[in-house]
N, C-alpha and C positions, 0 to 999 in steps of 0.2 A: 254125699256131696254137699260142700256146705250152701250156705242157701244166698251170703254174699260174699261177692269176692275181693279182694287183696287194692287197700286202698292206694293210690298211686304216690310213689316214693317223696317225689317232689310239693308233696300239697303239704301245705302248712301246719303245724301240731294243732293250733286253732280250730282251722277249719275242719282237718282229719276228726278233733275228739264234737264239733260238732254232728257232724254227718256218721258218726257212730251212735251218739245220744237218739237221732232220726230214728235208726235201724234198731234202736233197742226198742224204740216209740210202735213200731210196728211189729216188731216179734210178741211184744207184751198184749198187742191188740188182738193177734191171729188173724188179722187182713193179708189177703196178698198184694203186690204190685198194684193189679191189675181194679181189686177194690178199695183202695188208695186214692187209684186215681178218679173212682166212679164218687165215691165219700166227699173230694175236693174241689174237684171241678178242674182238673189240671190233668193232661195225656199221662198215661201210661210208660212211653217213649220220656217224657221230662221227671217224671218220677226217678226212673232207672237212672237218669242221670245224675239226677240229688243224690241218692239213695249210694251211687257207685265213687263220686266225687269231683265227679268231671265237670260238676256246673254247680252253682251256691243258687237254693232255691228264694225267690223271692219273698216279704217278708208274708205276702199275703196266703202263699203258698203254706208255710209255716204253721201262721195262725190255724189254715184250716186242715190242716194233719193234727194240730191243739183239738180242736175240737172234734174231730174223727175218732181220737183214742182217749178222748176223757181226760185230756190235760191242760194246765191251766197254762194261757196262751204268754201269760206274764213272764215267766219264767223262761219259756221256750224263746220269747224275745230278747231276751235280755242275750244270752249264748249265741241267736241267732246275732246281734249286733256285733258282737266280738270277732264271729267270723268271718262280719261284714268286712271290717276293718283289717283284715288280714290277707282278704283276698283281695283287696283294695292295694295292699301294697305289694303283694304278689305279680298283680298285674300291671301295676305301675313299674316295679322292676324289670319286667318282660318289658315290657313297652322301651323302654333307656336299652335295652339288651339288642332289642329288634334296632332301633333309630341307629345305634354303633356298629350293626350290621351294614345295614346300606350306605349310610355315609361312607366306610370302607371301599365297600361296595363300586360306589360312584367314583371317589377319587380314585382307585384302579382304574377306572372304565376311562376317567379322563386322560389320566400318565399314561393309558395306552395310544386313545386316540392322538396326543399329541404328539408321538413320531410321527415321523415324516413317510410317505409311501414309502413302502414295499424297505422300510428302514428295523432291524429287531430292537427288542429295548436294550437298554445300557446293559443291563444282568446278563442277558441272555446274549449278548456279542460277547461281552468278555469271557463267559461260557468258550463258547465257540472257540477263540483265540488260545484259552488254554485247552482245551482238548488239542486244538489244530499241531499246537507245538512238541505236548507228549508225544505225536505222532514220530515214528521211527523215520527222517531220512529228511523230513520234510519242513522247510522255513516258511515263515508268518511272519510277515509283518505286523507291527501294532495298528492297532486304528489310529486312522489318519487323528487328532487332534486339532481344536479349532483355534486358532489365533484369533488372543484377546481381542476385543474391539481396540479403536483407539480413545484416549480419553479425551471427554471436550471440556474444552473450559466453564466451568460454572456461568451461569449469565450473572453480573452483579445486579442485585437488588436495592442500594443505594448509590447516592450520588454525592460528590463531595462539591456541587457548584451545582448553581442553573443552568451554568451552559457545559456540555458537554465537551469531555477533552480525553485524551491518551490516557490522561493518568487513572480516570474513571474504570478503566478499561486495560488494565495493565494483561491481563492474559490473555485476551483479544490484542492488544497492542504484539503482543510476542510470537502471538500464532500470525497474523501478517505478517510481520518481519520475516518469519523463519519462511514465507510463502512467497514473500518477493524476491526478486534476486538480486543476487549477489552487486554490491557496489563497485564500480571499476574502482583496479587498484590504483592507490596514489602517486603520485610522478614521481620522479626521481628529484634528490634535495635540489633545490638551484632553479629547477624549471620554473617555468614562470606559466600560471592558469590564464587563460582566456578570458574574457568577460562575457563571451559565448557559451563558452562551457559552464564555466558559475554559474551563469541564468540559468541554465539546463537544470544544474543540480538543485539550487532556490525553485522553479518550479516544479521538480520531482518531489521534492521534501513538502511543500505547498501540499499539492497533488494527493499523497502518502498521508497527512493530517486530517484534510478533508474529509475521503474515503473514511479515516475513522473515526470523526464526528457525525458522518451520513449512517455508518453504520453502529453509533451509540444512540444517537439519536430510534433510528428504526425498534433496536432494541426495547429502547425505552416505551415506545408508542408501543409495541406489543407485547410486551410484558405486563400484565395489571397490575404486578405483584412492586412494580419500582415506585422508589419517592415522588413524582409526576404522576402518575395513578394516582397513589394516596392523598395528594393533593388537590388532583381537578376531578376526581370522582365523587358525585353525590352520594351519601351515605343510602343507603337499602331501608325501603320502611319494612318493620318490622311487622310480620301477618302472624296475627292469635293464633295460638297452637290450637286445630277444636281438640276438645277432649275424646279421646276414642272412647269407640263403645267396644267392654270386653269383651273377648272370644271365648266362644261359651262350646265345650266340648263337643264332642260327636253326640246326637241324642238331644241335649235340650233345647229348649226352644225359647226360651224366655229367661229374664233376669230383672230383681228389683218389681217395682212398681206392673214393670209388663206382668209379672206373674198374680195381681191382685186377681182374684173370682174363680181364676183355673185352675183345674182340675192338674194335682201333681204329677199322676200316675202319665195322662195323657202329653203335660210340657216336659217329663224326662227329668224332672227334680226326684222321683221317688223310689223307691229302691235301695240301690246300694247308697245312693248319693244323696240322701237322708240319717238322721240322727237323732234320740229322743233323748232333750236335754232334761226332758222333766216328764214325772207321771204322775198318776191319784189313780184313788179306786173309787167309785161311784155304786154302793151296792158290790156285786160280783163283779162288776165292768170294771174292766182297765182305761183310765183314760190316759191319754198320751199326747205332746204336743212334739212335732217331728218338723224337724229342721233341718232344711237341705242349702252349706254354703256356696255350692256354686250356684243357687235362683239369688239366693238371698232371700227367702220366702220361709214360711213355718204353717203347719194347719193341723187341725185336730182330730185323735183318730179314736174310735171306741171298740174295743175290743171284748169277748166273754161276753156279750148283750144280749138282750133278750128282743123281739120287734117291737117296735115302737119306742126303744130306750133313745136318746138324742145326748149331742155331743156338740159344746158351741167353742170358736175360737175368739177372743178379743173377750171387750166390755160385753155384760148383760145388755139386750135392747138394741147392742149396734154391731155385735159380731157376724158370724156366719154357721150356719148349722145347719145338724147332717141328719137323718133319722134312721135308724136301723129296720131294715126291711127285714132281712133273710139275711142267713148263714152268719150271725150272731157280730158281723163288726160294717162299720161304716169309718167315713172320715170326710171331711168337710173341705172347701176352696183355702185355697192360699191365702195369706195375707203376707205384703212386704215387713218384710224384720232388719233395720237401721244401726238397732244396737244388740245387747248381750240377748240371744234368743230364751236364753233359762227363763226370763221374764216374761216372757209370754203367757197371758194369761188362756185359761181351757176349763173348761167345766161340763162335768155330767149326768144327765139326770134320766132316772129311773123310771117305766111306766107306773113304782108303786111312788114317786115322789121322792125318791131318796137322791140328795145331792153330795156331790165330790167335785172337787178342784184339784189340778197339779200341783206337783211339788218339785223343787230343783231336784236332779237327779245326782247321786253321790259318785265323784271319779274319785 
């Protein structure tokens, strides 16, 4: 029976030939699982997990399976960062896969709520309607069909005068007409008009004018959008856009400046969400300066060490440092990173005296 089983179809050639590199690491040692996990300090249960492919082990995880089977942590980092970056976009593609699921999702949920009670949706009547009619013997009517709205006239937005008139208002002028009635017909040739009547009709026409200056006029008063707005309206003082503060993923906790003194692993900069633009070796130590772009922060990490070896980030005198206790690696507080992090400087030094400094790292 083999001793691991069949890596999962979907996982990335990256991450796949790292997590076999793992299992070569541990055949070659004669550890089981289970002294794996006693070696590193990491479950048994999360081992199985690295080990099978279903989870990318963290880097510190890494380093100390390095030092459990006698290999050199450098190397093993370097591979481990490749399949940082793989699973990084693996999951990132999930993620865009998942978001076009619900969104889906949602607008179905809405197009359904928005029928009306006890109403089917459009597909599914028309369904209906034709099955109804294939039926042997039996007539359907179509669905009832809703009659257009009627169209309204545009409101005009300007004005050809200060004062309001008919002609401002030509399709308002025509929707009244067609709304009043009908003009008694004219006399017959010869007859002779009244001067009762005439007034009649001079104060109807009065009347009819009016009415549509009261109602251009209204118009205008509530419309913001017409030439009288834009004239007796005070211009808007203009309020400072603040600058947002960005939105920093699920997990971290800080960014920039916030992330000066602390601890990466604990603000959620470290991990996958890290990068080592640059390295040196100090003695057998690796040193490393690890750069995470969503803190905006960078600190220094020493790796293969022996206790007592130290690891400083920044200038001599004023940076920040870490000292190695146990289990051969340390690393040190954050410092904010402005510009190209390669530059950052990291230096290593040995309990026999021996120093190293990083070096840009080669893409």
């Amino acid at each position: 029976m083999p001793r691991w089983k069949a890596l999962p179809e979907e996982l990335d050639p990256q991450v796949g030939e790292f997590t076999d590199r793992l299992r070569t690491l541990v055949d070659r040692s004669g550890l089981s699982v289970a002294a794996v996990a006693d070696r590193t300090g990491f479950s048994k249960t999360s081992w199985e997990r690295y080990l099978n492919g279903r989870l990318l082990p963290p880097q510190r995880a890494v380093i100390a399976l390095a030092e459990a089977t006698g290999t050199h942590p450098g190397h093993l980092t370097t591979m481990w960062e490749l399949a940082e970056r793989a699973w990084s976009r693996a999951e990132m593609r999930h993620d865009v896969t998942m978001e076009a699921i619900r969104v889906a999702q949602a607008r179905a949920a809405l197009d359904i709520e928005a029928q009306p009670a006890g109403a089917e949706p459009p597909a599914k009547a028309a369904k209906a309607v034709k099955a109804a009619r294939s039926a042997k013997g039996v007539q359907v009517a179509d669905p009832p069909q809703t009659a257009p709205a009627p169209r309204i006239p545009p409101v005009p937005h300007q004005r050809s005068s200060e004062t309001p008139s008919a002609s401002d208002f030509p399709e308002w002028a025509q929707a009244a007409a067609a709304a009043s009635p009908a003009p008694p017909a004219a006399p017959a040739a010869g007859a002779e008009k009244s001067p009762a009547r005439r007034g009649r009709v001079l104060m109807g026409a009065i009347g009819a004018v009016g009415a549509l200056l009261v109602a251009g006029a209204a118009v205008l008063l509530l419309n913001p959008d017409t030439g009288v707005a834009k004239k007796t309206a005070a211009p808007a003082a203009s309020k400072p856009t603040p600058s947002a503060r960005p939105v920093l993923p699920a997990g971290v906790r800080c960014d920039g400046a916030a992330c000066g003194g602390k601890d990466p692993e604990a603000m959620g900069c470290g991990g996958q969400r890290a990068v080592s633009p640059s390295r040196g070796m100090a003695g057998g130590a690796l040193i490393e300066v690890r750069y995470s772009a969503v803190c905006h922060a960078a600190w220094a990490r020493i790796s293969g060490a022996a206790p007592g070896d130290r690891v400083t980030i920044g200038e001599a005198g004023s940076g920040l440092t870490a000292r190695v206790e146990r289990g051969g690696a340390a690393y040190t507080a954050m410092v904010e990173v402005t510009g190209d992090p390669a530059k950052v400087t990291a230096c290593g030094t040995t309990v026999a005296g021996t120093k190293g400094c990083v070096q840009p790292t080669a893409r």
